[in-house]
CHARMM internal coordinates of N, CA and C (Angstrom, degrees):
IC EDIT
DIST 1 N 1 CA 1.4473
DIST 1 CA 1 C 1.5263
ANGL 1 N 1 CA 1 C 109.93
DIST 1 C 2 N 1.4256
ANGL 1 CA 1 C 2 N 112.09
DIHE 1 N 1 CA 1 C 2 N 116.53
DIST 2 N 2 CA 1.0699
ANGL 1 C 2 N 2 CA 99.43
DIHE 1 CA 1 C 2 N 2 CA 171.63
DIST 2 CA 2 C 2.0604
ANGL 2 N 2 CA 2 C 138.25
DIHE 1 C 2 N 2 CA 2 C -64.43
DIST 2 C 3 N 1.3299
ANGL 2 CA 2 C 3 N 107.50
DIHE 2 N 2 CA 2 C 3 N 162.73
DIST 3 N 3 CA 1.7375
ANGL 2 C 3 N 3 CA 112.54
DIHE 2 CA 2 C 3 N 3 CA 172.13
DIST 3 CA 3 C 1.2950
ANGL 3 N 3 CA 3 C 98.02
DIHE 2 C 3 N 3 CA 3 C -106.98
DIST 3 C 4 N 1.8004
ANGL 3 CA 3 C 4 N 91.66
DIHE 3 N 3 CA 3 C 4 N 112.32
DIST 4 N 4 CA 1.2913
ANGL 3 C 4 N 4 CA 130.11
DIHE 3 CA 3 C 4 N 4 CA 149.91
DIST 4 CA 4 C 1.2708
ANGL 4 N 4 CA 4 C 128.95
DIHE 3 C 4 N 4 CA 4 C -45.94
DIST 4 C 5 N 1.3310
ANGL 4 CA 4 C 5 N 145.78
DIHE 4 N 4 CA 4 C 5 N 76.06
DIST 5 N 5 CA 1.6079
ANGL 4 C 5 N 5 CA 167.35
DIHE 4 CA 4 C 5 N 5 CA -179.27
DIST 5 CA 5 C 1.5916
ANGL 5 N 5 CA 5 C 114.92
DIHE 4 C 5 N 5 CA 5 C -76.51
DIST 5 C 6 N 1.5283
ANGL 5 CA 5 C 6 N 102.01
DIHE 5 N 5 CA 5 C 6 N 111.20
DIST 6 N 6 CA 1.6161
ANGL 5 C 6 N 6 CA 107.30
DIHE 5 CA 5 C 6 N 6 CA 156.32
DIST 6 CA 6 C 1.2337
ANGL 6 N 6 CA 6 C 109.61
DIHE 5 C 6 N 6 CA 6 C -97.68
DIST 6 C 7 N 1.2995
ANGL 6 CA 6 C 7 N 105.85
DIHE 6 N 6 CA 6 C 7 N 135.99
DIST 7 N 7 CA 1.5876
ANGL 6 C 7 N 7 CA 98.29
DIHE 6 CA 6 C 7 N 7 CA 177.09
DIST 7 CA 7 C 1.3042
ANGL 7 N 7 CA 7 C 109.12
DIHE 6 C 7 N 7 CA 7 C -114.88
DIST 7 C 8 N 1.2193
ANGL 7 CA 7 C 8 N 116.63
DIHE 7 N 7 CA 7 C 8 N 141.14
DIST 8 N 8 CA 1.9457
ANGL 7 C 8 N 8 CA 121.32
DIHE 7 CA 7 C 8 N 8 CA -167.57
DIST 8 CA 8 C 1.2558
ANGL 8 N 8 CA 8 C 113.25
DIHE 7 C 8 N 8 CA 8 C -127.75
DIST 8 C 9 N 1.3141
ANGL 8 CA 8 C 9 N 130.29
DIHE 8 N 8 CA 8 C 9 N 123.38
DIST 9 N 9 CA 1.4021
ANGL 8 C 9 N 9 CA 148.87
DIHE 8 CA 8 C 9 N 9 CA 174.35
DIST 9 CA 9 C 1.7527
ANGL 9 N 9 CA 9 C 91.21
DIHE 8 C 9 N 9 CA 9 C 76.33
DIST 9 C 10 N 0.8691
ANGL 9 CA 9 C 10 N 93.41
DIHE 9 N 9 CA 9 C 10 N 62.32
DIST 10 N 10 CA 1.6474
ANGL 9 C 10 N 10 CA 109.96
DIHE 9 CA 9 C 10 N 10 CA 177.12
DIST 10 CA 10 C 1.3077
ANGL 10 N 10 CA 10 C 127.16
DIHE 9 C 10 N 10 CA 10 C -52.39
DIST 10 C 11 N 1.4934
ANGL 10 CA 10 C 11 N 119.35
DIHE 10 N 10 CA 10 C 11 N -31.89
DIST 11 N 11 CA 1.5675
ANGL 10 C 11 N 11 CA 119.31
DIHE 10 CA 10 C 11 N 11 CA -175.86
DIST 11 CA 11 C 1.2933
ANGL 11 N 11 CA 11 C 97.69
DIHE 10 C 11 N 11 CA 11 C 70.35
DIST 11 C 12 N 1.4852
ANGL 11 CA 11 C 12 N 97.82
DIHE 11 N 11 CA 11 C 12 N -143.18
DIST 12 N 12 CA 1.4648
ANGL 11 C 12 N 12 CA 109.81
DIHE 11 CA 11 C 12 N 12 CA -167.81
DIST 12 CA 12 C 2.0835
ANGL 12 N 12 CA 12 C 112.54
DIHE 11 C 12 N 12 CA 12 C -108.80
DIST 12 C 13 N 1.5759
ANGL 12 CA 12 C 13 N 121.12
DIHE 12 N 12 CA 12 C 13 N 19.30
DIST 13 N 13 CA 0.9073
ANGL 12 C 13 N 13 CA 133.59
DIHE 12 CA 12 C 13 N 13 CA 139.11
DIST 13 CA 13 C 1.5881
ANGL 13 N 13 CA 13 C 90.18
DIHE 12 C 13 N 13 CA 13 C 130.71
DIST 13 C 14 N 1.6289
ANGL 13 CA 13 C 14 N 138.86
DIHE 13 N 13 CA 13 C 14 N 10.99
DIST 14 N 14 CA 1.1165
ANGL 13 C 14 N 14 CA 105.42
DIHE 13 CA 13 C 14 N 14 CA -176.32
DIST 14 CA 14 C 1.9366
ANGL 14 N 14 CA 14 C 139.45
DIHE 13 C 14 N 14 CA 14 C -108.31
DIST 14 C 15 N 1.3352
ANGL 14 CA 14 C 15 N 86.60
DIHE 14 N 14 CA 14 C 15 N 30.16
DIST 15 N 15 CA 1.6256
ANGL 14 C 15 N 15 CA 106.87
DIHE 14 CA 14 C 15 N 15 CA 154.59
DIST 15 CA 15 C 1.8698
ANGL 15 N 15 CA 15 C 99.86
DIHE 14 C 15 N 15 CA 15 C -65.35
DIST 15 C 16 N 1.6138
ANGL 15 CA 15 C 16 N 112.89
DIHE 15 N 15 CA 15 C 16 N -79.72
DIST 16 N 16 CA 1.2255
ANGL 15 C 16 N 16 CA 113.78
DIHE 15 CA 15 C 16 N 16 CA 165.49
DIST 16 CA 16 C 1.5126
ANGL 16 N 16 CA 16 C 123.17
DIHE 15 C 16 N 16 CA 16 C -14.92
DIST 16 C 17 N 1.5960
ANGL 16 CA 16 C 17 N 108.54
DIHE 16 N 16 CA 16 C 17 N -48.12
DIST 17 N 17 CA 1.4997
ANGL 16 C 17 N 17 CA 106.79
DIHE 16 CA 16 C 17 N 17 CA -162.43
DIST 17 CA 17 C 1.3782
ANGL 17 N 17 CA 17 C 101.96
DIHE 16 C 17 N 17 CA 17 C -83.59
DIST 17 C 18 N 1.1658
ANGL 17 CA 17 C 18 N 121.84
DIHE 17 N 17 CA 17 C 18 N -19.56
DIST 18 N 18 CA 1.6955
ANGL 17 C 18 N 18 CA 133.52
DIHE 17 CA 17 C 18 N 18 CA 176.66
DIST 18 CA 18 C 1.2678
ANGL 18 N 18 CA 18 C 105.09
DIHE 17 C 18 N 18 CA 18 C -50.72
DIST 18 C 19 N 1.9287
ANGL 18 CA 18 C 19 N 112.59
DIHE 18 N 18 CA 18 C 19 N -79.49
DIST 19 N 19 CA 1.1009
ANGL 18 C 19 N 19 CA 126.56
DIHE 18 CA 18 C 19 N 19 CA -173.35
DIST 19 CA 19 C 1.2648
ANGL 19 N 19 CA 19 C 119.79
DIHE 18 C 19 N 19 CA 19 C -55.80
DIST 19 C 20 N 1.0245
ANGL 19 CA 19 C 20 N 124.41
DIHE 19 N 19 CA 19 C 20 N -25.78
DIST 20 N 20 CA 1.7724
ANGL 19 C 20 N 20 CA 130.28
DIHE 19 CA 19 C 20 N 20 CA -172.95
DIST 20 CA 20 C 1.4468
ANGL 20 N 20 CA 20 C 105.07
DIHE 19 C 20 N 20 CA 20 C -77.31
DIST 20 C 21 N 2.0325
ANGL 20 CA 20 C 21 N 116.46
DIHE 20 N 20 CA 20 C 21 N -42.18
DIST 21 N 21 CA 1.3985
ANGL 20 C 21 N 21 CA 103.91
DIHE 20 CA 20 C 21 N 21 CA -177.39
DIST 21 CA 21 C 1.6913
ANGL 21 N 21 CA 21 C 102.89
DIHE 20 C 21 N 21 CA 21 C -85.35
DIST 21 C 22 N 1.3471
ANGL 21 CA 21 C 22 N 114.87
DIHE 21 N 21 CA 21 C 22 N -9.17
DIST 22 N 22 CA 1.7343
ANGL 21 C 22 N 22 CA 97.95
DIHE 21 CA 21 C 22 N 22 CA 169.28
DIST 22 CA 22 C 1.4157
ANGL 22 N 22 CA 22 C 135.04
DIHE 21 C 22 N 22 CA 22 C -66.82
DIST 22 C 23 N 1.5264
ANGL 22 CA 22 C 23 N 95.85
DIHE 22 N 22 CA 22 C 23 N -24.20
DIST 23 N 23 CA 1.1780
ANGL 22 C 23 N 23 CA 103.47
DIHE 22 CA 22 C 23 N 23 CA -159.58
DIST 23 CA 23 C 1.6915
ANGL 23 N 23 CA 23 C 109.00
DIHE 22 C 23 N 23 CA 23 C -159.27
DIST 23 C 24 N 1.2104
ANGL 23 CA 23 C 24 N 125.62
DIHE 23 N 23 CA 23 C 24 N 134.89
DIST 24 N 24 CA 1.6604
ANGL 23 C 24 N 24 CA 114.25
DIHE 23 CA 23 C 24 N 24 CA 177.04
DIST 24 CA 24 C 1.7598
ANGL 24 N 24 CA 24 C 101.20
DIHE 23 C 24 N 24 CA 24 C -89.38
DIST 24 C 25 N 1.1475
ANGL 24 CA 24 C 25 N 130.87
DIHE 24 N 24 CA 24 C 25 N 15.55
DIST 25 N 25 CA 1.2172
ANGL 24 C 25 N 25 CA 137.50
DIHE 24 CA 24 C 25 N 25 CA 168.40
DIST 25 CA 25 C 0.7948
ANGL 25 N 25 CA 25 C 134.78
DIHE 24 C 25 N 25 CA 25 C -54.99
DIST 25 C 26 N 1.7420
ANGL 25 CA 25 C 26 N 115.56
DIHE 25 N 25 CA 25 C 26 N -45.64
DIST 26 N 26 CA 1.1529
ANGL 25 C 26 N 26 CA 135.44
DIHE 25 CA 25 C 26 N 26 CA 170.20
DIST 26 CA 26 C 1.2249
ANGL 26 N 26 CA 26 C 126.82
DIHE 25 C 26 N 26 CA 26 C -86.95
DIST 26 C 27 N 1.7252
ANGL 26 CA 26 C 27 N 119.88
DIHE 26 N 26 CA 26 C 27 N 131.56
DIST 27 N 27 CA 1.4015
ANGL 26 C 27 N 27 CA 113.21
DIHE 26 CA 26 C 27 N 27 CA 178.03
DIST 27 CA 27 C 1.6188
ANGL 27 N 27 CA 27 C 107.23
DIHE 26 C 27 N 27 CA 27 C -120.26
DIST 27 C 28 N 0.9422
ANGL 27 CA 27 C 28 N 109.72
DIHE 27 N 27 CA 27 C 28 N 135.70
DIST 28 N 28 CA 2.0539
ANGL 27 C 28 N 28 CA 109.83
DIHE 27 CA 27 C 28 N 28 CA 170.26
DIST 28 CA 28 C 1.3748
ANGL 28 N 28 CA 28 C 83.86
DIHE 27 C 28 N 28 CA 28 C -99.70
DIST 28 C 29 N 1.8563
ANGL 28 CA 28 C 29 N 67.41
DIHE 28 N 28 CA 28 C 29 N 126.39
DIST 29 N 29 CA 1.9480
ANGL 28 C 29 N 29 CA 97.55
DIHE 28 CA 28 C 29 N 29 CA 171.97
DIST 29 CA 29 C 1.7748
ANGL 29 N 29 CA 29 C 104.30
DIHE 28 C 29 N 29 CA 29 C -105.25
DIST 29 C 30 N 1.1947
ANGL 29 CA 29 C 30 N 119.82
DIHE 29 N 29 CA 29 C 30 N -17.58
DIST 30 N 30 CA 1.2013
ANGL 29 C 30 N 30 CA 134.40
DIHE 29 CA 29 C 30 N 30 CA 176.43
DIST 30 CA 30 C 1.6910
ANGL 30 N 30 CA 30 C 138.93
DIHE 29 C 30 N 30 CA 30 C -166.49
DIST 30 C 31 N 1.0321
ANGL 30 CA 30 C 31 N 116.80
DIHE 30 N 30 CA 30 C 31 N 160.44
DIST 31 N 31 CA 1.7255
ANGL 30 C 31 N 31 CA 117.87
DIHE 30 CA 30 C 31 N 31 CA -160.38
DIST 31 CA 31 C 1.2288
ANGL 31 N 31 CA 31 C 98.72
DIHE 30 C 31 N 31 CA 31 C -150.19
DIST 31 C 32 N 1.4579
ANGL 31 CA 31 C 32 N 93.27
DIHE 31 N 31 CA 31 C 32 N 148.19
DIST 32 N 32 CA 1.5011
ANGL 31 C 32 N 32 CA 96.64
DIHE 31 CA 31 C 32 N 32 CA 158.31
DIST 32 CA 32 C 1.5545
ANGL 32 N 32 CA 32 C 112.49
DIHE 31 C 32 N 32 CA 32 C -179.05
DIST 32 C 33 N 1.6689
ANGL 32 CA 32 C 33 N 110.82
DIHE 32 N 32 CA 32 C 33 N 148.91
DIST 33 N 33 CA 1.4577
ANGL 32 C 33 N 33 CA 108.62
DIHE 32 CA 32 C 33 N 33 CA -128.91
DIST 33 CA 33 C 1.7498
ANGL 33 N 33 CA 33 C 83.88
DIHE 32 C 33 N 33 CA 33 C -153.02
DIST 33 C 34 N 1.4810
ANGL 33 CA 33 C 34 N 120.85
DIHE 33 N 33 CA 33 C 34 N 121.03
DIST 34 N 34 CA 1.4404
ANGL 33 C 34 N 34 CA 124.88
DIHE 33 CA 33 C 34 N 34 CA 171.39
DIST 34 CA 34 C 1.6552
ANGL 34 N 34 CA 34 C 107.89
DIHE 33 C 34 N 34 CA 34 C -161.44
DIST 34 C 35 N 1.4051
ANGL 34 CA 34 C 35 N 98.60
DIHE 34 N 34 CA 34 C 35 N 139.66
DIST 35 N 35 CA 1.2690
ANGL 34 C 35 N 35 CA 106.69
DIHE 34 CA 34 C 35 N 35 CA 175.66
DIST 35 CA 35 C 1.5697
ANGL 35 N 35 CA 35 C 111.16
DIHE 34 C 35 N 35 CA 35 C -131.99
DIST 35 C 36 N 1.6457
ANGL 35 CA 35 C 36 N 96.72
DIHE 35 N 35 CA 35 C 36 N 115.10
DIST 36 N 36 CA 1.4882
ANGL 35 C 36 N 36 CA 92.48
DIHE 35 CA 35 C 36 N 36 CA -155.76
DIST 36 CA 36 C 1.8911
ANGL 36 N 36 CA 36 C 103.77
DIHE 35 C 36 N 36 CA 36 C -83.26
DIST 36 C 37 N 1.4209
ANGL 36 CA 36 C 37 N 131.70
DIHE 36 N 36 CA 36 C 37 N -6.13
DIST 37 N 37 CA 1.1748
ANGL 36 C 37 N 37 CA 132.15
DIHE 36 CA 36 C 37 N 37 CA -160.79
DIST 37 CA 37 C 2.0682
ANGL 37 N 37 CA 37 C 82.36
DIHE 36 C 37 N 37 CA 37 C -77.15
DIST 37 C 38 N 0.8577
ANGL 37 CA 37 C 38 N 119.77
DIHE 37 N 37 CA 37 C 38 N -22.80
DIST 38 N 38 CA 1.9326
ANGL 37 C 38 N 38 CA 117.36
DIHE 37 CA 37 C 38 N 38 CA -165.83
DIST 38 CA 38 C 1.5480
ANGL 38 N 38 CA 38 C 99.99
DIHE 37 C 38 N 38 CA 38 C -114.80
DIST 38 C 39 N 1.3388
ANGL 38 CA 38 C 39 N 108.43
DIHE 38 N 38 CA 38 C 39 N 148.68
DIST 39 N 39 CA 1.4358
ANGL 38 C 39 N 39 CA 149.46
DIHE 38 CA 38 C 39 N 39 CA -165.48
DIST 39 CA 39 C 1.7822
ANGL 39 N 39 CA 39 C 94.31
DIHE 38 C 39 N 39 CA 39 C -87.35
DIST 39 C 40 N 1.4913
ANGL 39 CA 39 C 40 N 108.74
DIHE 39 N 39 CA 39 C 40 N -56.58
DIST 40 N 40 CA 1.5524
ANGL 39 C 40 N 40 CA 113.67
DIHE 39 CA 39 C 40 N 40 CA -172.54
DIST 40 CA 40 C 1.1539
ANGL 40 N 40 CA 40 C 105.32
DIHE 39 C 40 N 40 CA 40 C -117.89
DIST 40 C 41 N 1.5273
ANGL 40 CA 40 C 41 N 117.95
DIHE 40 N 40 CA 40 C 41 N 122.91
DIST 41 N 41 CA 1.4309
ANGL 40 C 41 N 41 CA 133.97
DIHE 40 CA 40 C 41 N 41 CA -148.54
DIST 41 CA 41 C 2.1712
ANGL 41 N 41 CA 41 C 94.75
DIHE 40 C 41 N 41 CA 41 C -112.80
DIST 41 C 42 N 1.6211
ANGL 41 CA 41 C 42 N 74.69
DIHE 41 N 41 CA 41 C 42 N 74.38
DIST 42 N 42 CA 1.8076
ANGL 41 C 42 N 42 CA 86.77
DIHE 41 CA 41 C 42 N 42 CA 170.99
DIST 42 CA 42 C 1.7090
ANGL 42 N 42 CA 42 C 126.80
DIHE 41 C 42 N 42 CA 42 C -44.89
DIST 42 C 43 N 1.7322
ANGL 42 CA 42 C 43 N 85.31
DIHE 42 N 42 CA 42 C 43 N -51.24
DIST 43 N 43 CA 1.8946
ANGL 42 C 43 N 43 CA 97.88
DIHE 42 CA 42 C 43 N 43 CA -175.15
DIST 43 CA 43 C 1.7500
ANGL 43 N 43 CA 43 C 103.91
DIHE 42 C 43 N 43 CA 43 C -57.80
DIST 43 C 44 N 1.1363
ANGL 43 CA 43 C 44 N 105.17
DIHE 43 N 43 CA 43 C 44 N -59.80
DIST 44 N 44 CA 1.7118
ANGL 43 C 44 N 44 CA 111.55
DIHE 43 CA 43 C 44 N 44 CA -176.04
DIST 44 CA 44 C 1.5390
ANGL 44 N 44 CA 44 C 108.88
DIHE 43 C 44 N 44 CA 44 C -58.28
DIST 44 C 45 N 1.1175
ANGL 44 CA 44 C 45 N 134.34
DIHE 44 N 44 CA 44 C 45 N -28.75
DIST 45 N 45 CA 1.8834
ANGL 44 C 45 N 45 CA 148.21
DIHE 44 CA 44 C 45 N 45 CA 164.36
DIST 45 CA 45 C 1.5949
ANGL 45 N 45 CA 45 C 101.43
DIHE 44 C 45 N 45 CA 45 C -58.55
DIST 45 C 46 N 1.4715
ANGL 45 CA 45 C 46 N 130.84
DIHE 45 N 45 CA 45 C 46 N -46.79
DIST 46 N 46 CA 1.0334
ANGL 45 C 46 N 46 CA 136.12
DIHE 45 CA 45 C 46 N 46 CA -179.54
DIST 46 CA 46 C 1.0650
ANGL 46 N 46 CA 46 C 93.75
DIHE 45 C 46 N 46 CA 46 C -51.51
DIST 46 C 47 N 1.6603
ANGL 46 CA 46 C 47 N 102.85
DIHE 46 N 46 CA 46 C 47 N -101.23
DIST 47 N 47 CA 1.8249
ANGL 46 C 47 N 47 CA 125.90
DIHE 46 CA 46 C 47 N 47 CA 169.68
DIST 47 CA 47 C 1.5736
ANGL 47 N 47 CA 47 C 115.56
DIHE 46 C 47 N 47 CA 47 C 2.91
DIST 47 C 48 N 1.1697
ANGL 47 CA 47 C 48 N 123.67
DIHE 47 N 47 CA 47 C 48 N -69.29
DIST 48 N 48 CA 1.6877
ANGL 47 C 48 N 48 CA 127.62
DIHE 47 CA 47 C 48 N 48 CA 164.22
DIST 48 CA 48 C 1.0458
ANGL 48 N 48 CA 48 C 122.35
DIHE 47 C 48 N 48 CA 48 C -41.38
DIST 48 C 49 N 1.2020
ANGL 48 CA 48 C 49 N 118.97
DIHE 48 N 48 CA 48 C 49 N -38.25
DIST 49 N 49 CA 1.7523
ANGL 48 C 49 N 49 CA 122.42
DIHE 48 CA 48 C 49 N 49 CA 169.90
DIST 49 CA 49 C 1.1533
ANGL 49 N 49 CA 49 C 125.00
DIHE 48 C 49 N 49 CA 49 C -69.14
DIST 49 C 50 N 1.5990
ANGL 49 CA 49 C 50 N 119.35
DIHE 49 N 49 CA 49 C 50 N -52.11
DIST 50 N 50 CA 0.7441
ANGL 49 C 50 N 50 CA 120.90
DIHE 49 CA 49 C 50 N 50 CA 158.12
DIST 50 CA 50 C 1.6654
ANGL 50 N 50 CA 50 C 144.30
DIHE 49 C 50 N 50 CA 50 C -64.23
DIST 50 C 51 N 1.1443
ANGL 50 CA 50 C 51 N 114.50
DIHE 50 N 50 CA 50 C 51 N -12.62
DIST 51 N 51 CA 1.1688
ANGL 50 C 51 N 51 CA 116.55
DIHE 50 CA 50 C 51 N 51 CA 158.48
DIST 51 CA 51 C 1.6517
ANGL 51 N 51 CA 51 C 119.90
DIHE 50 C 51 N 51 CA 51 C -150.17
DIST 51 C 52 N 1.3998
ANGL 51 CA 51 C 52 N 92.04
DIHE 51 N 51 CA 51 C 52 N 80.52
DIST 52 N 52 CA 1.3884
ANGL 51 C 52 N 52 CA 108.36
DIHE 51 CA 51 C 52 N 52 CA -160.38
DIST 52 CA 52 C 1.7658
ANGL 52 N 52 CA 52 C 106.50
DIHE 51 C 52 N 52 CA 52 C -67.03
DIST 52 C 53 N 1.0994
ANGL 52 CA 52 C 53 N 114.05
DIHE 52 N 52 CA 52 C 53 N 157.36
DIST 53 N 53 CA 1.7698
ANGL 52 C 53 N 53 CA 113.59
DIHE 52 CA 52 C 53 N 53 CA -172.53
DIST 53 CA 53 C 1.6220
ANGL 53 N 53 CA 53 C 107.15
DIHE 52 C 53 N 53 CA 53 C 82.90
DIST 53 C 54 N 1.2034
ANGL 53 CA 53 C 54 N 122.35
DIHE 53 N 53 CA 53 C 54 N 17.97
DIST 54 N 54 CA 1.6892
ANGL 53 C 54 N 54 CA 112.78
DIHE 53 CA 53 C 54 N 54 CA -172.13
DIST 54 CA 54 C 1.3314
ANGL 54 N 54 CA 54 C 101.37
DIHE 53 C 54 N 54 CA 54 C -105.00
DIST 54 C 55 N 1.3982
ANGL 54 CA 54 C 55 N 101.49
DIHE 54 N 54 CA 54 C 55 N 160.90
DIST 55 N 55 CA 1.5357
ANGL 54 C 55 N 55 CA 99.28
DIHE 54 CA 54 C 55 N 55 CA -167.52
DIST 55 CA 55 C 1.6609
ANGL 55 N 55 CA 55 C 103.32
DIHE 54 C 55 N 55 CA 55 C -91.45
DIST 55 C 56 N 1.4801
ANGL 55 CA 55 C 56 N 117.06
DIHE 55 N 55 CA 55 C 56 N 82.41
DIST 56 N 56 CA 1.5348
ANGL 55 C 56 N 56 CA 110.15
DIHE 55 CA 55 C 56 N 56 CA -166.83
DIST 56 CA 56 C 1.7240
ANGL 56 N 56 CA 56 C 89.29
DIHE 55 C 56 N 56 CA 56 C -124.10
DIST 56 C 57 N 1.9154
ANGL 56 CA 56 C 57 N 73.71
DIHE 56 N 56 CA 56 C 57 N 152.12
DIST 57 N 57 CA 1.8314
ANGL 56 C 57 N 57 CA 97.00
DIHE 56 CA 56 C 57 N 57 CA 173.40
DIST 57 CA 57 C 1.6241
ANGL 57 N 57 CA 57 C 103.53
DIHE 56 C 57 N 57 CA 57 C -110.81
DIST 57 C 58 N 1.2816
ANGL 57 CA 57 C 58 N 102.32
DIHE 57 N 57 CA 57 C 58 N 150.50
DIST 58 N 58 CA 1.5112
ANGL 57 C 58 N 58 CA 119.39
DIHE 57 CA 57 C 58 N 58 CA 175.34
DIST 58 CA 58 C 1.6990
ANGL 58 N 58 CA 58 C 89.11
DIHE 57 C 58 N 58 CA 58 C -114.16
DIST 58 C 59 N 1.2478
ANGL 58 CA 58 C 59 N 121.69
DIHE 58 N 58 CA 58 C 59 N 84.11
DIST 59 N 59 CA 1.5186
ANGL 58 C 59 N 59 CA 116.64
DIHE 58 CA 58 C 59 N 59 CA -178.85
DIST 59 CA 59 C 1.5726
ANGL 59 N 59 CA 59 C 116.95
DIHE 58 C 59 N 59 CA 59 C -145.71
DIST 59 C 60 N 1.3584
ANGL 59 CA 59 C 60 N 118.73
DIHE 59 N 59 CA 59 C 60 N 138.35
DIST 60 N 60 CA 1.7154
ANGL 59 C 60 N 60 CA 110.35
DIHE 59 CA 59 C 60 N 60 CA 168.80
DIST 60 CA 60 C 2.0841
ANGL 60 N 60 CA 60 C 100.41
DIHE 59 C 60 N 60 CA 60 C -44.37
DIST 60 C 61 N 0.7661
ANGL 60 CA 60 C 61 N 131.42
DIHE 60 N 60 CA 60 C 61 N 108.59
DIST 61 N 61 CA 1.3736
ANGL 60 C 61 N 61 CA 148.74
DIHE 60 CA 60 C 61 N 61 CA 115.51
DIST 61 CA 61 C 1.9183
ANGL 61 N 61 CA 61 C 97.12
DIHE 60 C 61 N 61 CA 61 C 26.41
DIST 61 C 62 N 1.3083
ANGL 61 CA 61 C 62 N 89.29
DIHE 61 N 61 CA 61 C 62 N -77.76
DIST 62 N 62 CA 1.7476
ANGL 61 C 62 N 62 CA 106.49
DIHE 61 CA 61 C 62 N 62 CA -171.16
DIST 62 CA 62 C 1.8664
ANGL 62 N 62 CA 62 C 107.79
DIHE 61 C 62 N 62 CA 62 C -45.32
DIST 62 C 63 N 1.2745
ANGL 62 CA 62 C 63 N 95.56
DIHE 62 N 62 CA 62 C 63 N -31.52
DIST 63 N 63 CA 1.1128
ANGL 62 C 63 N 63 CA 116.92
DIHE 62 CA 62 C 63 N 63 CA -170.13
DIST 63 CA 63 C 1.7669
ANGL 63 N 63 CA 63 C 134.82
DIHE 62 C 63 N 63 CA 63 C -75.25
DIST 63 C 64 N 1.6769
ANGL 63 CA 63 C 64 N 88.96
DIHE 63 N 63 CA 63 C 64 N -27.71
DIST 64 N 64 CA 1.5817
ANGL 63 C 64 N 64 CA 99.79
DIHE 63 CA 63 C 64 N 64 CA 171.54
DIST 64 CA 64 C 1.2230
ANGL 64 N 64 CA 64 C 121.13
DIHE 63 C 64 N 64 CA 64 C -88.91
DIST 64 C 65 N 1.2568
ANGL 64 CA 64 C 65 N 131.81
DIHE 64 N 64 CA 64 C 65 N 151.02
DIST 65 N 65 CA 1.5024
ANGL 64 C 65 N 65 CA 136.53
DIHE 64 CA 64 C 65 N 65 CA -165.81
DIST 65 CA 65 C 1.4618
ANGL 65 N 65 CA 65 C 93.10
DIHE 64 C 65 N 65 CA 65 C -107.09
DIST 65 C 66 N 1.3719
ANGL 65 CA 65 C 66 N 102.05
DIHE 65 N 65 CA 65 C 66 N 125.88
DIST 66 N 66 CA 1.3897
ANGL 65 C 66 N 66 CA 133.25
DIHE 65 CA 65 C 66 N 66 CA 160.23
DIST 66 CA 66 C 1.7784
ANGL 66 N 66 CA 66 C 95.42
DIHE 65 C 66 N 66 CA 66 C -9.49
DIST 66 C 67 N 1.2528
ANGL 66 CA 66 C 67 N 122.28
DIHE 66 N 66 CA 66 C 67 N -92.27
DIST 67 N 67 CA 1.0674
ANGL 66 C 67 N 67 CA 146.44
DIHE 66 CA 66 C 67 N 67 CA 152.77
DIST 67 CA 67 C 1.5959
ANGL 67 N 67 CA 67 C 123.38
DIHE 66 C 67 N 67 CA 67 C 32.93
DIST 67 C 68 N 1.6403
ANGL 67 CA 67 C 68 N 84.31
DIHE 67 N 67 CA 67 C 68 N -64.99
DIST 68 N 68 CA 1.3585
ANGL 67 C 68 N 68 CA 107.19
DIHE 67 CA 67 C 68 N 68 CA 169.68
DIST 68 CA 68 C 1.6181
ANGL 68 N 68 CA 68 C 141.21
DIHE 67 C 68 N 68 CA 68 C -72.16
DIST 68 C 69 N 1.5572
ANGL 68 CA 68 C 69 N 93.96
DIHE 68 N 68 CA 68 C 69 N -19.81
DIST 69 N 69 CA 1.5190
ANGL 68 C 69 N 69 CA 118.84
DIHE 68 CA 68 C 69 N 69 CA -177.82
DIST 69 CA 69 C 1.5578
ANGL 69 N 69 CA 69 C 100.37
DIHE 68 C 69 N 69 CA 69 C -68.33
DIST 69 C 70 N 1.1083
ANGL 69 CA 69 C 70 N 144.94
DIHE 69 N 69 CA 69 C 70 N 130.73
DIST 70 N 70 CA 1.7998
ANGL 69 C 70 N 70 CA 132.78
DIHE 69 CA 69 C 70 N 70 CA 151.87
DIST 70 CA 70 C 1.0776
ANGL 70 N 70 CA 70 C 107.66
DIHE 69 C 70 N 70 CA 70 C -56.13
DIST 70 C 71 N 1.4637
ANGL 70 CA 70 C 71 N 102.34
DIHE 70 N 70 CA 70 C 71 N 156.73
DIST 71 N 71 CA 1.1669
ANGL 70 C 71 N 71 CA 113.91
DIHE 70 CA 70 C 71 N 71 CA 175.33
DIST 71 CA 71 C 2.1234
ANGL 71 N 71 CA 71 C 114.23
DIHE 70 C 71 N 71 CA 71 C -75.23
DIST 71 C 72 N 1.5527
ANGL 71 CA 71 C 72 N 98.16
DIHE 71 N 71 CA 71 C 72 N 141.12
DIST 72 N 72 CA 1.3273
ANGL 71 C 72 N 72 CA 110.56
DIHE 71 CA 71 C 72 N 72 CA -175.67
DIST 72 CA 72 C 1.2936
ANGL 72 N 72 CA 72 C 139.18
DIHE 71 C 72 N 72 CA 72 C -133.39
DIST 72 C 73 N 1.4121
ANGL 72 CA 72 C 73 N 143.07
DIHE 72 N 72 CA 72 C 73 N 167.96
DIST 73 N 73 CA 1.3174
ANGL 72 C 73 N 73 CA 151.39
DIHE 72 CA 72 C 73 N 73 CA 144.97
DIST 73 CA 73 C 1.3345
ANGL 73 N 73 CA 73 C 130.62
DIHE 72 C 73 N 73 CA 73 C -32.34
DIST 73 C 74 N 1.3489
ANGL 73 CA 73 C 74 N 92.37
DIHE 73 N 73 CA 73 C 74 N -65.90
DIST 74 N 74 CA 1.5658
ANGL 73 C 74 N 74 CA 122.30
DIHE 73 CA 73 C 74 N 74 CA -154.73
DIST 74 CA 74 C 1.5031
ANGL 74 N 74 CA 74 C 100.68
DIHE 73 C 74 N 74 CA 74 C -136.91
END
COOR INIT
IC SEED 1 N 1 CA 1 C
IC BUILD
């Protein structure tokens, strides 16, 4: 069974890229990646490209409701 992974303050995905080549165990069910000092949110532009279809937020952090996160592992 796989572990379900949010990944937070994500960068440009390579926590993700860690866990994925260690192990097929792990799945990110969600991300999310913002840097509020910048206007154009490069790291999260990366992140989308690279793993396009993911369930990622470009959002203040402070800002998401519990709620919204799936439930997880890791």
């Amino acid at each position: 069974m796989a572990k379900r992974v949010v990944e937070l303050f994500a960068g440009v995905g390579g926590f993700r890229l860690g866990l994925e080549r260690a192990s097929s165990e792990f799945e990110v069910v969600w991300s999310n990646q913002f840097e509020p000092s910048t206007k154009v949110q490069h790291a999260s532009r990366v992140y989308e490209a690279r793993f396009p279809n993911s369930n990622h937020r470009n959002q203040d952090i402070s800002s998401v409701q519990s709620k919204e996160i799936p439930d997880h592992d890791l």
